[in-house]
Every structure is written in structure tokens, then in C-alpha cells.
C-alpha positions, 0 to 999 in steps of 0.5 A: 561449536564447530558449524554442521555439515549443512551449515555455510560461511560468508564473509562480506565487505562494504568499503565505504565506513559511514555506509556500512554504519547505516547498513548496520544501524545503530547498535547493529539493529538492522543485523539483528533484525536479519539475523531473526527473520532470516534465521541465521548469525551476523557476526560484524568486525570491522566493515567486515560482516560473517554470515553463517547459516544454511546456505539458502540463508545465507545466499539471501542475507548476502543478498539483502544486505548488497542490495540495502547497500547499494539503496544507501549508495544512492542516498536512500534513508534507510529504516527497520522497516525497510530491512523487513521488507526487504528481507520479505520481497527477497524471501519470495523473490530473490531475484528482485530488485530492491532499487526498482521498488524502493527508489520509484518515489511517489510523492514528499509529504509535508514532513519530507517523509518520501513515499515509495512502494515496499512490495513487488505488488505494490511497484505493480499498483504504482506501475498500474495507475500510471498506464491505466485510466482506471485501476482496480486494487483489492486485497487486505487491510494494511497493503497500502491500496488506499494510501499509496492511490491518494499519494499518486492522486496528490503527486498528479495534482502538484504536478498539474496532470489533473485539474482536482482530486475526488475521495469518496467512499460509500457509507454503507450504515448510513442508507436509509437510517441516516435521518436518525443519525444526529446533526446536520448531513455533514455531521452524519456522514463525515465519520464515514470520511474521516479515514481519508482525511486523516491519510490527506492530512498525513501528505499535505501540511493541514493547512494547504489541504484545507485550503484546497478542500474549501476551494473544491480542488480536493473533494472529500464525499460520500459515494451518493454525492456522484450521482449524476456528475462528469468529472473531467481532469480529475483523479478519483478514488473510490475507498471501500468498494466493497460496500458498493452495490451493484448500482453505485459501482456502474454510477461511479464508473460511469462519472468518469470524464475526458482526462481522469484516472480512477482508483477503486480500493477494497477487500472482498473479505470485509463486505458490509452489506446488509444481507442479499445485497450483492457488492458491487467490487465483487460484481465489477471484478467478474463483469470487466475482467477482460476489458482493455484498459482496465487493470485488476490488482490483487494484494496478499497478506504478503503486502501488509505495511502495518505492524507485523502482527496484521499478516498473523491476524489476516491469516488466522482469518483466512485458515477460520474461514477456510475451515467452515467451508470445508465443513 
């Protein structure tokens, strides 16, 4: 069938053959991917690949794929995912560049997995953390706000810039009924911890983790075990900020020492408070807005790095949420 008026025709060659395999992937998976987010055909001959599409599809299909060559010309590991996000990052901005983003690497876990940042937001966090002393990151689940901070925090640590690492987050069901839970005070209010275990675990060999939570160089607590501490040479993150009162959020920000960093993670749309009780994120990103050296980052569903049925999940939330108030 002979293209429509509207359609355009692009040919693009890679001249290096093991690259291009790559940039393909195997049995071309990484074409395909473009070709159905985008919208358009790849047809591959050779080291020789046709778009045809529209032409703003085609102007960005050609744009993905020099800029995921050029990603592999410097030795990065190309994976689906990737492609996804690289074709989402373009989408929105095209003139972006994927190097800046993809190649800022942040930390090599223990399973030599390298963390970088997969959106233009979360450059701006990584960015952020590394001028600021005290960082705010708010936005959905699945952004990466939690994961990212605590690889920074363990980059720091490796790197000798802090003398510890604190994670602590507030366990909002425990309050006043924590006597009822079963077990001794470790047993009630590790459940409210174990989300940042398990992402400690995912960098740091499990052993070597443990060994430096038994040493106190890593300290995994609940937001209440704060109180009245200075923490000095330290990266602090505090997790679920939006289940902070007004009170504990002035407490945690109050700790911070001489030489120390802090993260402030949450999502101002999944607020567990009992009732009249006012969330003290909510509260801080009203009152500390305009301070200097304090620095507000905010997240999209744009940014979600889990699977992609998340950003449809967090948008029939939000057009649910925005039909009753228009009600």
C-alpha cells in the first residue's frame, strides 16, 4: 500500500554491526517496542533501519534511536526498559539528552546492577541532593523518590562524604495502639521498616548491610526514635513524610547536624492520618517553600519506573479524584 500524503520515510545507518545488534535487541525487541509506543514501522535491513510514519514519529523514532546508539557507543547496557524511557523522556522533550540522564551513574550494587536516573525529574533530584543540604521529593508511588535517595545515601557513605546512613519513616498505625501489637518493640515496628530494608538489601550484599546496621553506621528506625538526637555527618532519610504530623516533621528537620544531608520522600495523595490530624509534608511544602537551600522536587506519573500499568492506575486515581471535587 503506497504511504499517505501525511506519511514520511527515514532511513538511518549504524556503521558499527555489534552496536546496532544491540540497539536492535534480540529478535529486534527493542524496534518493536518503538514502533508501539511511538506508533509507527521499523523496517531493518542490514545495519540499515526505514522509519516511516508521520512525521513528527518519525522525527522522534530517529531521535531515540541515535541517542540509544550513541548510549551504547559509551558502553552502557542497554535493556527494554531503557528504550521505554527513552522513548517517554523524548516524547515530552525532545530535545533532551539521554546521555546526561542515563550516564549520571549513582551507585553499583552488589549485583553490579548500575543505578542511574530514567527521567528528566529524577536527573533534577539526583541534581538536587548533590547541591542542597535538605531535599524535599514528592510525587507517586513507583518515581523512584525512596530508591534513588537511599542510592545517593550509600554512594555517600562509600565514598566517606557522611560518617553514617539514617532511614526512618513514621509508623502512622502504631501510635497509640502499639501496646496491642504482639511481640517486643522490634517486632511492632519492624513491619513499618521492612520497605527499606528490602531496597538496603537490593544495593548492598546482605551480609555487609547487616554487618553495618549491627555497627550503627546504618540505622534502620522509626521516625519517634528522633527525637531529641543531633545527627551530625550523616545522610538522613526520612520515608513516607506524608504520614508526619506537623510535629514530627519540625522534630526531623530540627535533628539535622553539622555536615548532613537529608531526603524527605512522600505523596501527598496517600495520606494515612487519622482524621483532623494535618500531614506535616503538606504543612512543610507550604511554610519552607521560599527558604534558601531548601529545595522542593515534585514527580509525575510521567516518572513511574515500575510496570507500566502503574501510570494508568495513578491516572484513573487522579480523573476519580478530580470528578468528586468538581462535584
Amino acid at each position: 500500500m503506497a504511504p499517505q500524503e501525511s506519511e514520511k520515510t527515514k532511513k538511518l545507518t549504524f556503521p558499527d554491526h555489534d552496536l546496532f545488534r544491540m540497539l536492535c535487541g534480540e529478535h529486534n525487541i527493542h524496534l518493536h517496542t518503538i514502533e508501539k509506543k511511538i506508533g509507527l514501522s521499523v523496517a531493518v535491513r542490514g545495519n540499515r533501519l526505514t522509519l516511516q510514519g508521520g512525521d513528527w514519529e518519525v522525527e522522534l523514532a530517529e531521535k531515540v534511536l541515535e541517542q540509544l546508539y550513541g548510549l551504547l557507543e559509551e558502553h552502557y547496557p542497554l535493556y527494554e526498559n531503557d528504550v521505554e524511557y527513552a522513548v517517554r523522556i523524548l516524547s515530552n522533550d525532545i530535545s533532551a539528552n539521554l546521555k546526561k540522564i542515563f550516564l549520571d551513574k549513582i551507585y553499583i550494587t552488589s549485583s553490579k546492577r548500575v543505578i542511574t536516573p530514567k527521567s528528566i525529574n529524577q536527573k533534577a533530584y539526583i541534581d538536587s541532593i548533590r547541591r542542597f543540604d535538605i531535599v524535599f521529593s514528592i510525587g507517586p508511588a513507583g518515581t523512584g523518590k525512596t530508591y534513588l535517595a537511599m542510592a545517593m545515601a550509600i554512594a555517600s557513605l562509600v565514598k566517606k562524604e557522611v560518617k553514617r546512613v539514617v532511614l526512618t519513616r513514621p509508623a502512622v498505625e502504631a501510635g497509640e495502639h502499639l501496646g496491642f501489637l504482639p511481640g517486643d518493640l522490634y517486632e511492632k515496628v519492624n513491619p513499618y521498616l521492612r520497605p527499606l530494608y528490602d531496597a538496603l538489601h537490593d544495593m548492598m550484599d546482605f551480609e555487609d548491610a547487616s554487618r553495618l546496621v549491627q555497627r550503627g553506621v546504618i540505622e534502620v528506625a522509626p521516625l519517634a526514635f528522633m527525637r531529641g538526637r543531633t545527627l551530625n555527618d550523616s545522610f538522613v532519610i526520612l520515608d513516607e513524610a506524608q504520614n508526619a504530623t506537623t510535629e514530627q516533621m519540625k522534630m526531623f528537620l530540627t535533628r539535622l547536624g553539622f555536615s548532613s544531608k537529608a531526603v524527605i520522600t512522600g505523596d501527598v495523595t496517600q495520606v494515612d492520618l487519622p482524621q483532623g490530624k494535618i500531614s506535616g509534608l503538606i504543612e512543610a511544602r507550604n511554610i519552607l517553600q521560599g527558604i534558601k537551600g531548601i529545595k522542593f522536587v515534585y514527580f509525575s506519573r510521567e516518572d513511574v519506573v515500575r510496570h507500566p500499568l502503574v501510570q494508568e492506575i495513578i491516572d484513573a486515581y487522579e480523573r476519580t479524584e478530580a470528578s468528586k471535587k468538581s462535584k
